[in-house]
PDB file with SEQRES, HELIX, SHEET and CRYST1 records, atoms N, CA, C and O in Angstrom:
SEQRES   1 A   29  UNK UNK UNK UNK UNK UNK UNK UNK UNK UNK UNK UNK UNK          
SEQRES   2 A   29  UNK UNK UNK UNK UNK UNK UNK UNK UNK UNK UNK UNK UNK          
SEQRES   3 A   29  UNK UNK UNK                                                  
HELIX    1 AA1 UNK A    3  UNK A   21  1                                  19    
CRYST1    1.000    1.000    1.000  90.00  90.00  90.00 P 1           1          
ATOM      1  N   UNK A   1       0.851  -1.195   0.000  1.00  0.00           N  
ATOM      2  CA  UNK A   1       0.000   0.000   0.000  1.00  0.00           C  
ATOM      3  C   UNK A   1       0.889   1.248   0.000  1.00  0.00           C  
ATOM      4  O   UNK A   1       1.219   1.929   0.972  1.00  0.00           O  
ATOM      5  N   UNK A   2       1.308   1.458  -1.690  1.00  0.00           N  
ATOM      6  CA  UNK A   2       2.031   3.127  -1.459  1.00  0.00           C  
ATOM      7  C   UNK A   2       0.680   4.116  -1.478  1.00  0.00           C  
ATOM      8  O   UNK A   2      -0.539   3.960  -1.402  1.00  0.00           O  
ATOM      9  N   UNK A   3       1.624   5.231  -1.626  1.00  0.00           N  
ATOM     10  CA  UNK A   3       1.011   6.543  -2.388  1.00  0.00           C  
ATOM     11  C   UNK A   3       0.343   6.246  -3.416  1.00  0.00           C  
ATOM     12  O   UNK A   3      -0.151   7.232  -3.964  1.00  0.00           O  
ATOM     13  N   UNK A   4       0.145   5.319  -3.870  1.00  0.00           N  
ATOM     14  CA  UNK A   4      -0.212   5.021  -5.347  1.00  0.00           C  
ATOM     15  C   UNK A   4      -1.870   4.600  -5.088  1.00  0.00           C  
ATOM     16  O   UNK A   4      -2.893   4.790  -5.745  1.00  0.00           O  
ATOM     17  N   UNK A   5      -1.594   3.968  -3.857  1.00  0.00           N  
ATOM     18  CA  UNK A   5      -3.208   3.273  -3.431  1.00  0.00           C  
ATOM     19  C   UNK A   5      -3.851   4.507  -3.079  1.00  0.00           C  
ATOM     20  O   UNK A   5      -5.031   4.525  -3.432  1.00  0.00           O  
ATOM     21  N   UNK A   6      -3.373   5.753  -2.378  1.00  0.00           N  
ATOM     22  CA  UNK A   6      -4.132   6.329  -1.693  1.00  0.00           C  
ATOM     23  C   UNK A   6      -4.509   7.210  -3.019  1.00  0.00           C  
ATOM     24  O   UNK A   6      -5.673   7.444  -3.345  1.00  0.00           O  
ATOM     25  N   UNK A   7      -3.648   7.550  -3.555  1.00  0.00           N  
ATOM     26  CA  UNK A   7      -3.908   8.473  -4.722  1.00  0.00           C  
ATOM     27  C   UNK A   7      -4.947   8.081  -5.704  1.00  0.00           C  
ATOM     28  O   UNK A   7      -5.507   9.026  -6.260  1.00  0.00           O  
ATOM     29  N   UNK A   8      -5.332   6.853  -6.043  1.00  0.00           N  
ATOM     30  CA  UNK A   8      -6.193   6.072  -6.508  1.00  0.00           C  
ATOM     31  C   UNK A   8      -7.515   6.083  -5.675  1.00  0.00           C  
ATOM     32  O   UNK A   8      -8.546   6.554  -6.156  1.00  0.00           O  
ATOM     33  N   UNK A   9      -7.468   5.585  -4.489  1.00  0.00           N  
ATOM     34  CA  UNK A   9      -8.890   5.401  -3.522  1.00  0.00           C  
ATOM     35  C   UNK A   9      -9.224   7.049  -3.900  1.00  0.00           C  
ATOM     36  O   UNK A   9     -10.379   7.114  -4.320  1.00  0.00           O  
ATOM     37  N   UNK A  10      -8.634   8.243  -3.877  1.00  0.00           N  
ATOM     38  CA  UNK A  10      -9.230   9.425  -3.698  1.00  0.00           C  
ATOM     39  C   UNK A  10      -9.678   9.813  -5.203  1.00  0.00           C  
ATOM     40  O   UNK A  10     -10.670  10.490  -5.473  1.00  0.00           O  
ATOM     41  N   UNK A  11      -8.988   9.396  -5.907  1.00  0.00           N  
ATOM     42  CA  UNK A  11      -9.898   9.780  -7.818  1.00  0.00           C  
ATOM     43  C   UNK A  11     -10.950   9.156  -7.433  1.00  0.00           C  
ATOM     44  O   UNK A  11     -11.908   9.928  -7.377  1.00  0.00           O  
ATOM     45  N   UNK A  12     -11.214   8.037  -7.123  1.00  0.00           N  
ATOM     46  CA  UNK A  12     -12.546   6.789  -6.793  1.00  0.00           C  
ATOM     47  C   UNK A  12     -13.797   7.595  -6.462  1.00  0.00           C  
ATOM     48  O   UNK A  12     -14.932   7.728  -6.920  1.00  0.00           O  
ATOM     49  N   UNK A  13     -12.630   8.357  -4.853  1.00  0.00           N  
ATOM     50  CA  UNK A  13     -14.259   8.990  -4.042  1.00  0.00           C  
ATOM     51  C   UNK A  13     -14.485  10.338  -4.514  1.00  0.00           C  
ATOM     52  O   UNK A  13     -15.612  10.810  -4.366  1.00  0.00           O  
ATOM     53  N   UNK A  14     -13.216  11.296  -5.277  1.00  0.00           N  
ATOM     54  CA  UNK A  14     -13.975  12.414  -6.198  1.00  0.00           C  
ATOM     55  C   UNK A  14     -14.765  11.828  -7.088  1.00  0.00           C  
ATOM     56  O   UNK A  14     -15.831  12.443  -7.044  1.00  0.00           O  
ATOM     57  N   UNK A  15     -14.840  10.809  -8.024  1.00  0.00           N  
ATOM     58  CA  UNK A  15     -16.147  10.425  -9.033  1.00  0.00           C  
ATOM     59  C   UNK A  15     -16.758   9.731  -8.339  1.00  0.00           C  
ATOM     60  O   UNK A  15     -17.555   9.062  -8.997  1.00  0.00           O  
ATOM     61  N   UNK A  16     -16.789   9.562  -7.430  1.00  0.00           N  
ATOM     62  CA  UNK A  16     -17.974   8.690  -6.395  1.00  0.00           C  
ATOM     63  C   UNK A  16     -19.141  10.324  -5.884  1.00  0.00           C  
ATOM     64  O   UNK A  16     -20.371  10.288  -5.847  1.00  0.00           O  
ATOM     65  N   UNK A  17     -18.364  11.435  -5.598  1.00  0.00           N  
ATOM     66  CA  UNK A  17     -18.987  12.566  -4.972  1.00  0.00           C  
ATOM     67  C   UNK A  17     -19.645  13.271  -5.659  1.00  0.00           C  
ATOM     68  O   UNK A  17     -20.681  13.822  -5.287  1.00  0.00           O  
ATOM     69  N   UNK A  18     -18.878  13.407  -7.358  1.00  0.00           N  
ATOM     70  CA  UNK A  18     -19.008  13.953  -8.695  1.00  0.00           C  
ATOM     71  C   UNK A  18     -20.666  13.554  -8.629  1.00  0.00           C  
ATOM     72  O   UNK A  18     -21.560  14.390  -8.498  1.00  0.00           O  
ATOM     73  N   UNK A  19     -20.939  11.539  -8.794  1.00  0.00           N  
ATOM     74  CA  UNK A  19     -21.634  11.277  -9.162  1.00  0.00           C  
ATOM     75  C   UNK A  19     -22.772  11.464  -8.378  1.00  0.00           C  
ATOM     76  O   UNK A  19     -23.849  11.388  -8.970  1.00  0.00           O  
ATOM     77  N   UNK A  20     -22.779  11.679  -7.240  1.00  0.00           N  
ATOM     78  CA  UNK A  20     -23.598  11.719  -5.988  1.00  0.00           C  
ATOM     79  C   UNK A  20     -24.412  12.835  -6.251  1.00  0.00           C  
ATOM     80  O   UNK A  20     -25.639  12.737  -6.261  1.00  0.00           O  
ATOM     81  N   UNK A  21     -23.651  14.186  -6.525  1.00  0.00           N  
ATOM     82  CA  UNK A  21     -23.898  15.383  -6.588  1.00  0.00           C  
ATOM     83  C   UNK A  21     -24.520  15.659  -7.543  1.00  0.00           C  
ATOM     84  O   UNK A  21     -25.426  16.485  -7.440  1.00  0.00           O  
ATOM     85  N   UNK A  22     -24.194  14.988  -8.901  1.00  0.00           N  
ATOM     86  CA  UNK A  22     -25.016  14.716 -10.319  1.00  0.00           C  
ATOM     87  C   UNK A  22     -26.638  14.092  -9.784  1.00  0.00           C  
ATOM     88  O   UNK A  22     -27.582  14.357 -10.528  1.00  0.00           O  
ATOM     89  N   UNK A  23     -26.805  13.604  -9.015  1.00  0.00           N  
ATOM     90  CA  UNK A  23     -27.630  13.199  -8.583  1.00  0.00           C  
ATOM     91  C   UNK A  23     -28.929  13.702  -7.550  1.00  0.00           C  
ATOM     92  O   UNK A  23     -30.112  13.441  -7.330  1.00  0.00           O  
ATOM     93  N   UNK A  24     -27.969  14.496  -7.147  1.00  0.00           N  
ATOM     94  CA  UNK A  24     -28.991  15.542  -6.173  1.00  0.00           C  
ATOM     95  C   UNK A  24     -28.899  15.279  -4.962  1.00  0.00           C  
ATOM     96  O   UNK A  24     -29.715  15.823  -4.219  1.00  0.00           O  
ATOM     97  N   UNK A  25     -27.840  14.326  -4.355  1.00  0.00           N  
ATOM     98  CA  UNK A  25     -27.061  13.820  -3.265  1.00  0.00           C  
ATOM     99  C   UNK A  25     -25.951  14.198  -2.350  1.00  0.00           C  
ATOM    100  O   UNK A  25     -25.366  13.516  -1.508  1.00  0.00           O  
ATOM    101  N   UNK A  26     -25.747  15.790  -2.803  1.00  0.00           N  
ATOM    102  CA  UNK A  26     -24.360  15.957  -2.903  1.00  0.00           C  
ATOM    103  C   UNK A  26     -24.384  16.432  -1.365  1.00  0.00           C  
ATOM    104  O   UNK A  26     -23.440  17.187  -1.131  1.00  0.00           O  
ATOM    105  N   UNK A  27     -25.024  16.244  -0.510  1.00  0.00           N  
ATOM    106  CA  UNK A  27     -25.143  16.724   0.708  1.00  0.00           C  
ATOM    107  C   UNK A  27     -24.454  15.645   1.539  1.00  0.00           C  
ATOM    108  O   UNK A  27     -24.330  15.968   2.721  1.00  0.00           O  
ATOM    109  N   UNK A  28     -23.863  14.162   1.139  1.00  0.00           N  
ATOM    110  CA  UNK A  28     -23.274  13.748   1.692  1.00  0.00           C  
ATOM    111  C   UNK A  28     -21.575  13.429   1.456  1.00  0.00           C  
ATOM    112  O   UNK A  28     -20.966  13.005   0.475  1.00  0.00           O  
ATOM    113  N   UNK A  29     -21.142  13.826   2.778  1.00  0.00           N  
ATOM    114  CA  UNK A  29     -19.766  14.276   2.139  1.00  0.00           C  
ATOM    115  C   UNK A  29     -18.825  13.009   3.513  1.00  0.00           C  
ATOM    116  O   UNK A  29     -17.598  12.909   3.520  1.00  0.00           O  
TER     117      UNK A  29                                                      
END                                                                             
């Protein structure tokens, strides 16, 4: 588990939030 994992898990949960928010969800953070 480098930098590489964490840097990855966090693109994940920006298009995880992206999509949330596209959604009308974006209130959960």
């Amino acid at each position: 588990m480098g930098p590489k994992t964490k840097e990855i898990i966090r693109i994940i949960v920006t298009i995880i939030t992206s999509i949330a928010t596209a959604l009308g969800v974006g209130t959960v953070v």
